[in-house]
C-alpha positions, 0 to 999 in steps of 0.5 A: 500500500501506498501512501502520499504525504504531502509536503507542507506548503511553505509561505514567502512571509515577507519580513517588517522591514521590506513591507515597507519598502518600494517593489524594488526593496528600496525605501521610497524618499518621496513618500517619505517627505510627502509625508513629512511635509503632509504631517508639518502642515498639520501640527504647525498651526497646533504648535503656534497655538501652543507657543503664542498662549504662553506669550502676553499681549505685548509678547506677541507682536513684539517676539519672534513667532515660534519663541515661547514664553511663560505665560501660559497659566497666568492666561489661563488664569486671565481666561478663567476670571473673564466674566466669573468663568464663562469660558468654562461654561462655553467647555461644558455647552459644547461637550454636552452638544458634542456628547449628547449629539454624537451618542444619538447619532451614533445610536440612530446611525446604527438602527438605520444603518442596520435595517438598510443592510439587512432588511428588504423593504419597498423603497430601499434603494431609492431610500439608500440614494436619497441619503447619498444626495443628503451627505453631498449637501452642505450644512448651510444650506440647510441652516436658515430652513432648520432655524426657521422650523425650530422657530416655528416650534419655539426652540430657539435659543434653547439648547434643543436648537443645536441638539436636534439638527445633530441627531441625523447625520446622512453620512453616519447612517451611510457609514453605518450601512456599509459596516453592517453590511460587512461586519454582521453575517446574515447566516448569524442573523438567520440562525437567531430568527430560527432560535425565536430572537426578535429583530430587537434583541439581535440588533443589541444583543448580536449586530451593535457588538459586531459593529463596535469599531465602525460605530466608534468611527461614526462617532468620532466623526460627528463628536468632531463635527459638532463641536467644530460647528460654528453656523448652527449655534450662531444662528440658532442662539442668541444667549452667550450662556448658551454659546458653544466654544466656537461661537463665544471665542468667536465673539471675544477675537469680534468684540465692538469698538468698545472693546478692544479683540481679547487676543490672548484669551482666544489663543489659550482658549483655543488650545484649551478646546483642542485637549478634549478632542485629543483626549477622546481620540487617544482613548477611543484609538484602541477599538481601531487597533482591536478591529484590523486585529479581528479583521487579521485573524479572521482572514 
């Protein structure tokens, strides 16, 4: 009797080094500088920020521009003091726009997201291609109709005014459809109806888990939008107790003749309002990591 033995498969496993290099084996430079340039681009602007709010108000025409000084927590302090702490209260208006308003999103996002991906409805592709024309529309179109409907229902200068128009976000819930799509199997979908799961529980219990990393994405990405956005609550507030940190630095650099343009306190301002998105980033980052790993063992 015979027997074959087969030989196992041997597996060119291309070293760390070279899947980094050019098909020739030899590091790209012009990626490399591209790169740089690209990066330098970026963090410059964060980094005259950092070293213009250690400067006083005399410093910072008067100085070269990329030499700190020592300054920074007295501004702070300055900051703090303008009108008993408002500041603080434009940080806490907008974390509460930015968290609310990207954790609903992220929530209706997800719902819609899901149905669009696994449900078969009348509809459904003139719905799919309405949302894609609803993420090509930019949001000032549609800032003066959403003020005038909030108008209409006396929400106004509330805190509903800004919180409302966040929760849909077209391009979250097209995100959302596409990482559904990929990420949840329709056979462990078929398999909990056959089990007697309801369309509910499989969405919490079995969907939402599998599409952790890409909700985490939808998230990201409408915290930093809403509390990036200057239009919305400019038009839609009229209370500088209501203000987010958009509009209230905007008002400080944008004072009357009255009042000379407090530049310090909206420099440090400013870089005070970036430490949270970086926080955020630096916490959340992990689920990204976590993802390409699944997404490497799986394949």
């Amino acid at each position: 009797m015979t027997t074959l033995v087969q030989e196992p498969a041997v597996r060119e496993t291309p070293g760390p080094v070279a899947d980094r290099r050019s098909p020739d084996g030899k590091r790209s430079p012009i990626g490399t500088t591209l790169l740089l340039l690209g990066a330098a681009y970026c963090l410059l602007p964060v980094l005259w920020v950092l070293i213009a709010s250690t400067k006083s108000g005399a410093d910072l025409f008067s100085t070269n521009t990329f030499r700190p000084s020592t300054h920074l927590f007295s501004n702070i302090a300055e900051l703090t003091a303008y009108r008993g702490g408002l500041f603080w209260r434009w940080m806490a208006n907008t974390a509460l726009y930015a968290g609310v308003g990207a954790l609903l999103s992220t929530v209706v996002s997800a719902a819609a997201g899901y149905g669009l991906a696994k449900y078969a409805f009348a509809g459904k592709a003139a719905i799919f291609n309405l949302l894609l024309a609803g993420v090509l529309v930019p949001g000032v179109v549609l800032a003066i109709p959403q003020y005038l409907m909030l108008a209409e229902l006396g929400l106004t200068n509330t805190y509903w005014a800004v919180l409302l128009p966040s929760i849909i976000s077209p391009y979250g819930i097209y995100l959302a459809r596409i990482y559904a799509a990929a990420a949840v199997p329709d056979d462990i979908v078929e398999a909990a109806r056959a089990d007697g799961a309801g369309d509910f529980r499989i969405f919490r219990s079995m969907a939402v888990p599998l599409m952790a990393p890409g909700l985490v994405t939808v998230f990201l990405f409408q915290f930093v939008a809403i509390w990036n956005n200057f239009l919305l609550p400019y038009i839609m507030l009229g209370n500088d107790r209501l203000f987010p940190l958009t509009v209230g630095l905007s008002g400080l650099l944008n004072q009357g003749a009255s009042q000379p343009a407090l530049y310090i306190s909206v420099i440090t301002g400013s870089l005070l309002s970036i430490l949270p998105l970086l926080a955020l980033f630096l916490t959340l980052q992990r689920y990204w990591r976590v993802d390409l790993a699944a997404g490497g063992v799986k394949s």
